[in-house]
C-alpha positions in Angstrom: 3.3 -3.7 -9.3 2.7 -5.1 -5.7 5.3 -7.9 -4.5 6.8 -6.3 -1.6 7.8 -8.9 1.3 5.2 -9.1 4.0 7.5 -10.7 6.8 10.3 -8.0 6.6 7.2 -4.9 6.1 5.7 -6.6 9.4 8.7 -6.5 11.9 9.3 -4.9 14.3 12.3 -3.4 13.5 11.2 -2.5 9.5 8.3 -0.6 11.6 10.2 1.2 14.1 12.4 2.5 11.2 9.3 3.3 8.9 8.5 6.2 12.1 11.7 7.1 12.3 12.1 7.9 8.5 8.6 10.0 8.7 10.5 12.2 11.2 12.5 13.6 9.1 12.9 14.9 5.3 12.9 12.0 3.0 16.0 13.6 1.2 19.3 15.0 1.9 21.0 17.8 0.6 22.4 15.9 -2.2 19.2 14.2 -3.3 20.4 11.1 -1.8 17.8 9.2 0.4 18.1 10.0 4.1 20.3 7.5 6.4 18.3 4.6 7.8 18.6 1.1 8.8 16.5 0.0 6.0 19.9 0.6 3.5 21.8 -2.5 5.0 19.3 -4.6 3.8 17.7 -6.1 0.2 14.8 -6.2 2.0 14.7 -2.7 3.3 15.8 -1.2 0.1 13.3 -2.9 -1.7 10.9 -1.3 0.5 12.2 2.0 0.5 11.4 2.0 -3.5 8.0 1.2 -2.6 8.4 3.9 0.1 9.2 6.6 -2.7 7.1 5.0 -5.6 4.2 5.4 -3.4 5.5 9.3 -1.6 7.2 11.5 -4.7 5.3 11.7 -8.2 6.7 10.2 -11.3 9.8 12.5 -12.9 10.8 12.3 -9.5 13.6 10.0 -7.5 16.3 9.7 -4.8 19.5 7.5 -4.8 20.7 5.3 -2.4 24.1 7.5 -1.6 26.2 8.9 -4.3 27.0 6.1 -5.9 23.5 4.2 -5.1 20.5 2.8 -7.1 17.7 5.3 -8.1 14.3 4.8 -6.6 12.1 6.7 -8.6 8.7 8.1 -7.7 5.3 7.3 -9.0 2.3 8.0 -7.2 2.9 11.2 -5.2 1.2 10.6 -2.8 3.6 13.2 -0.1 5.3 15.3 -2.1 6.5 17.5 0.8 8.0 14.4 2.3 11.1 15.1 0.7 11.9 18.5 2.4 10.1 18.4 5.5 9.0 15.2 8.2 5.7 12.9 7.0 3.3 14.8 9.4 -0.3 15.2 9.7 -2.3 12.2 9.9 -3.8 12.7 6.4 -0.6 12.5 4.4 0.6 8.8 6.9 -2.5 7.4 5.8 -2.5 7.5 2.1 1.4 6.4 2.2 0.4 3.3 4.5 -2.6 2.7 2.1 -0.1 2.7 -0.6 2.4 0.5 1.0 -0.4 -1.6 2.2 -1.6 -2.5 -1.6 2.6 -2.8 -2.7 2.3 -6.2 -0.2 2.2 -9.8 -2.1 3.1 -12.6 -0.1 2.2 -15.1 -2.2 5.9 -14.7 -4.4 4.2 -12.9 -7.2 4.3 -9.4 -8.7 1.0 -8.4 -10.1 0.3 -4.9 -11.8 -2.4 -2.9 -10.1 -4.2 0.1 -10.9 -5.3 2.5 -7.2 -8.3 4.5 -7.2 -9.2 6.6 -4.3 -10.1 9.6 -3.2 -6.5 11.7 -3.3 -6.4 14.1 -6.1 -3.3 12.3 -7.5 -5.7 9.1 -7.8 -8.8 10.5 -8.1 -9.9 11.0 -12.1 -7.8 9.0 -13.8 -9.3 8.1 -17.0 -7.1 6.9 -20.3 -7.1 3.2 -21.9 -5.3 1.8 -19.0 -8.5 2.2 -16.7 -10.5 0.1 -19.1 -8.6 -2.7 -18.5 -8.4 -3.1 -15.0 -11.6 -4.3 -14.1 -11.6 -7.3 -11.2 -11.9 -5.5 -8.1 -9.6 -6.4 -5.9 -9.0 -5.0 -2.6 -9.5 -1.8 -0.4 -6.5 -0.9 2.3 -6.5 1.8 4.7 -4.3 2.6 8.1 -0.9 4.4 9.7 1.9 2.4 9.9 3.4 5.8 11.1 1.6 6.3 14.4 4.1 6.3 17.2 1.3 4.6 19.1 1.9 1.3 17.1 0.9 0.8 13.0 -2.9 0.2 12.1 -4.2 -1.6 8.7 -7.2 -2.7 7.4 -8.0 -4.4 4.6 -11.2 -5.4 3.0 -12.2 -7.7 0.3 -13.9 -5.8 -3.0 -14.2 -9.0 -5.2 -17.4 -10.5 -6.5 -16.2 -14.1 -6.2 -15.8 -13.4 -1.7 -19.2 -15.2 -1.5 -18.4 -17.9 -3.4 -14.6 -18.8 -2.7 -15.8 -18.2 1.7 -13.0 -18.7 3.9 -10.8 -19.8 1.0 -10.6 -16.3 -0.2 -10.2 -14.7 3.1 -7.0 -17.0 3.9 -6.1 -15.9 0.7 -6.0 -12.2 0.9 -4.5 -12.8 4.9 -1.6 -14.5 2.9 -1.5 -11.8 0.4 -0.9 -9.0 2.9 0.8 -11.1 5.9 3.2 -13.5 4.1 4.1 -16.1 6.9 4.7 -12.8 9.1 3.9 -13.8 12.9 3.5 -10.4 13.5 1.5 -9.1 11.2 -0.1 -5.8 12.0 -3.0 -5.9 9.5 -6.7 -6.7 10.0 -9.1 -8.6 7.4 -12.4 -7.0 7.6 -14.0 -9.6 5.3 -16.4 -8.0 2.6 -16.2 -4.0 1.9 -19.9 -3.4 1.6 -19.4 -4.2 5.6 -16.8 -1.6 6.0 -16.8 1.1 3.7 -19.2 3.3 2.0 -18.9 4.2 -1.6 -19.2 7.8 -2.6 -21.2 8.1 -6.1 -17.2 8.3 -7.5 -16.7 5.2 -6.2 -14.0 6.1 -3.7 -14.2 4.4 -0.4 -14.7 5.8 2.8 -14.0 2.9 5.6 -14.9 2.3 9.0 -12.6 0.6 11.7 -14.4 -1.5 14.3 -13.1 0.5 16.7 -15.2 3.5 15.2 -12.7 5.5 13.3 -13.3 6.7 9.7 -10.4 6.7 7.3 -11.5 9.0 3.7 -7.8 7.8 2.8 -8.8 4.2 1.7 -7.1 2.9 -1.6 -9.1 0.7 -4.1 -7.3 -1.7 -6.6 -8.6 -3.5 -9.6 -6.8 -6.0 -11.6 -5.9 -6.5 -15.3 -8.6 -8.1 -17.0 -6.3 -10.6 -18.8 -4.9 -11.6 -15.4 -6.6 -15.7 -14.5 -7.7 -15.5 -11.0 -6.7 -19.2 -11.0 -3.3 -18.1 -10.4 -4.3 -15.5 -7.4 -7.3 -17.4 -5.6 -8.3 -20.9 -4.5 -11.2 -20.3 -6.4 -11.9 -19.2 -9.5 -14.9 -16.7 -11.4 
């Protein structure tokens, strides 16, 4: 599910404490989540479930303290995030790809199925992947650079030539909320930004010239209406 809160993930202060939580183990000794700002906060706590859905692999969780809610993981995205800092610019990436696709500003939760090419996304087959098929979006970046967070996002959907602009400041509201300083840019179109591989996981471009391999597809549920995501429907 994506519905995470695109003002609070775009502040300044929610980003300087994403960096500062990569520099260091994700857990304590205990188990228990490591001490950030992010606690004191629905907002941030919210976003620190996202944090370890998207990092630790399912069977796997922290608590908030010793008396705190469980977050549990999902994805696994950085396993070693728990015992050691988020380093390397591989491992940032597919986190901030995965936080990226957790954002919904548009005060809904939808269910989403990833695809990309990480091993923990890459070849998952089972009934669930035959019913995801709307393409959705593609999200790449590093919210973790000290130099300042990057994301991109492109638009996979069929319907982007038909619904124009509409879509577009559709999918800006999706991943920016009403943020003022929202750190992600709409590249418009994937065919204009990324390269598909004959497994169908994306390889993106920047306009600045850099290449991110760890890009993260969604689809959505084919019973989901678009009517209820897009200003224009199928």
């Amino acid at each position: 599910m994506n519905g995470d809160d695109p003002e609070f993930f775009w502040r300044s202060s929610t980003q300087l404490a994403l960096r500062a939580l990569a520099e260091a183990p994700l857990a304590g000794a205990r188990g228990e989540l490591a001490g950030t700002p992010l606690l004191a906060s629905d907002e941030g706590r919210r976003l620190l479930s996202y944090v370890v859905l998207c990092a630790l692999p399912a069977g796997e969780s922290l608590h908030e303290g010793e008396a705190g809610a469980s977050l549990e993981g999902m994805v696994g995205l950085a396993p070693g995030w728990t015992s050691a800092p988020l380093q390397g610019a591989e491992a940032q990436r597919w986190v901030t790809a995965c936080l990226l696709q957790t954002l919904n500003g548009l005060g809904m939760d939808v269910e989403l199925r990833m695809t990309g090419g990480h091993p923990v996304l890459s070849g998952r087959g089972g009934a669930a992947a035959s019913e995801f098929t709307t393409p959705d979006t593609t999200m790449f970046g590093n919210v973790f650079d000290p130099d300042g967070p990057a994301a991109f996002a492109c638009i996979d959907n069929v319907d982007v030539t038909v619904c124009g602009v509409d879509w577009s400041a559709h999918s800006l509201r999706r991943i920016c909320g009403l943020s003022p300083t929202c750190g992600a840019t709409l590249l418009g179109p994937c065919s204009l930004s990324c390269a598909h591989a004959e497994d169908g996981h994306a390889t993106c471009d920047t306009p600045e010239g850099d290449r991110y391999v760890e890009a993260i597809s969604t689809r959505l549920h084919s019973g989901l209406s678009l009517d209820l995501l897009a200003p224009c429907g199928p």
